[in-house]
C-alpha positions as YAML, in Angstrom:
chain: A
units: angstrom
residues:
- id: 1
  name: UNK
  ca: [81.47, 88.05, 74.05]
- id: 2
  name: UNK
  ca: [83.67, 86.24, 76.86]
- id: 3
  name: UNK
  ca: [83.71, 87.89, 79.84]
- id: 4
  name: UNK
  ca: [87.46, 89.29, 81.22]
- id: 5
  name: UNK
  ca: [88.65, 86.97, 83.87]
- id: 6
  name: UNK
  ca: [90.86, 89.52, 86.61]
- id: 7
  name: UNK
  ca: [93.55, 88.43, 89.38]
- id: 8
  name: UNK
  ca: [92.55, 89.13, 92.74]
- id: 9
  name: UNK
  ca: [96.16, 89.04, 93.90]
- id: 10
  name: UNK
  ca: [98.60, 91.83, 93.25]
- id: 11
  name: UNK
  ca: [102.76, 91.16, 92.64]
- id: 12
  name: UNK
  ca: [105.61, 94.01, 92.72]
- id: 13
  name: UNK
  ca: [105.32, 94.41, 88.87]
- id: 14
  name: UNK
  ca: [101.64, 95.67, 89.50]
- id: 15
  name: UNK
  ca: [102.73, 98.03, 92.88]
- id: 16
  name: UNK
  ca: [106.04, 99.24, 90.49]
- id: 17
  name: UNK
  ca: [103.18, 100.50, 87.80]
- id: 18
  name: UNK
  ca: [100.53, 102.04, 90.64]
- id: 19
  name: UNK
  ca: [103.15, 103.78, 92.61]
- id: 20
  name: UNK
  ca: [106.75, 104.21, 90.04]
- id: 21
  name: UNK
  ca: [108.84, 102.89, 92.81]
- id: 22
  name: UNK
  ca: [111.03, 99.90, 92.31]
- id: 23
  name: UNK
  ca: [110.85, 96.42, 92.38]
- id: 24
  name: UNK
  ca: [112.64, 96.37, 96.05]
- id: 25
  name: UNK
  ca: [110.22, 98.75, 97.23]
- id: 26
  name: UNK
  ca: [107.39, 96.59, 95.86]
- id: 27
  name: UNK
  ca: [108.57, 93.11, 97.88]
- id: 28
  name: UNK
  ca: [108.64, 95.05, 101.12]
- id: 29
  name: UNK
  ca: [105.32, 96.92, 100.76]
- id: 30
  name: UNK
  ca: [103.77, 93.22, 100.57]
- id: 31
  name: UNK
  ca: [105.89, 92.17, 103.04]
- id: 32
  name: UNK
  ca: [104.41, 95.34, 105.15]
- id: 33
  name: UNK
  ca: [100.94, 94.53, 104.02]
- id: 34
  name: UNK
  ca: [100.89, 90.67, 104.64]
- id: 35
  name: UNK
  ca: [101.99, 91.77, 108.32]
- id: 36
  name: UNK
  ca: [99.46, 94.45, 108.62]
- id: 37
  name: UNK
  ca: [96.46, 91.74, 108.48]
- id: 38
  name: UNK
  ca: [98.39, 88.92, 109.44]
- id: 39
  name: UNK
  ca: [98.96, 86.65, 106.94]
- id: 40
  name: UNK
  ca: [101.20, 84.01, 107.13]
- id: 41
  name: UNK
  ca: [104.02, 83.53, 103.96]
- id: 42
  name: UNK
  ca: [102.74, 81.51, 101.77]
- id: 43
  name: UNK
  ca: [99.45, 83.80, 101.54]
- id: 44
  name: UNK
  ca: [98.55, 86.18, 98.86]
- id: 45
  name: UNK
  ca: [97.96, 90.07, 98.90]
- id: 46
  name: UNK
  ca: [94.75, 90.96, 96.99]
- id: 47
  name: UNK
  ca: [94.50, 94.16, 95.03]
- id: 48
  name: UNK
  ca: [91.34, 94.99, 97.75]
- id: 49
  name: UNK
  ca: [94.11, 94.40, 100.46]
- id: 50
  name: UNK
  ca: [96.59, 96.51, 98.52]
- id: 51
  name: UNK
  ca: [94.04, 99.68, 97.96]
- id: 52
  name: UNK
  ca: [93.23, 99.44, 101.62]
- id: 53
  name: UNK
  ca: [96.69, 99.50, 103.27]
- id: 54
  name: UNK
  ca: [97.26, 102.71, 100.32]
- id: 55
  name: UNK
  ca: [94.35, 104.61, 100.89]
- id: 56
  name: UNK
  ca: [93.74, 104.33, 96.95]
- id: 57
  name: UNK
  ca: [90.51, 103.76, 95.54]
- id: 58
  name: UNK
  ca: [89.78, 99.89, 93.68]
- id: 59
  name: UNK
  ca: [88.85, 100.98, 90.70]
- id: 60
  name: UNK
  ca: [91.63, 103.86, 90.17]
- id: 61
  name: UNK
  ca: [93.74, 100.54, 90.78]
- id: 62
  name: UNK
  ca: [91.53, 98.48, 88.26]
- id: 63
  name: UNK
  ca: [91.68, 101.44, 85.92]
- id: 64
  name: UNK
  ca: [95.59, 101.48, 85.90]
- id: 65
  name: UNK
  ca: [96.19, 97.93, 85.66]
- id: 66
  name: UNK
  ca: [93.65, 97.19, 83.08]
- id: 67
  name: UNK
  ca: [94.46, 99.89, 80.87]
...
């Protein structure tokens, strides 16, 4: 059996599923995120990233996304 490759980077279509809240909401939660450890524009938000900034548990993420 093949193993199941997983992103490590979340997009708004991912935070719209976890949370319910729109897309717009989505692009500035990054936005909010990628400030909150300092990454520059061009860099990615992971879901670890994501779960931190929340306060939500990986694998209740993982769980929701996968399933």
């Amino acid at each position: 059996m093949k193993p199941q490759l997983t992103r490590l980077c979340i997009y708004p279509k991912d935070i719209q599923i976890i949370t319910g809240k729109s897309e717009r909401y989505s692009r500035d939660l990054i936005q909010k995120i990628k400030k909150h450890f300092n990454k520059e524009e061009h860099q990615l938000v992971t879901f670890q990233e994501f779960c931190e900034y929340m306060g939500i548990p990986l694998t209740e993420v993982q769980a929701v996304i996968r399933g």
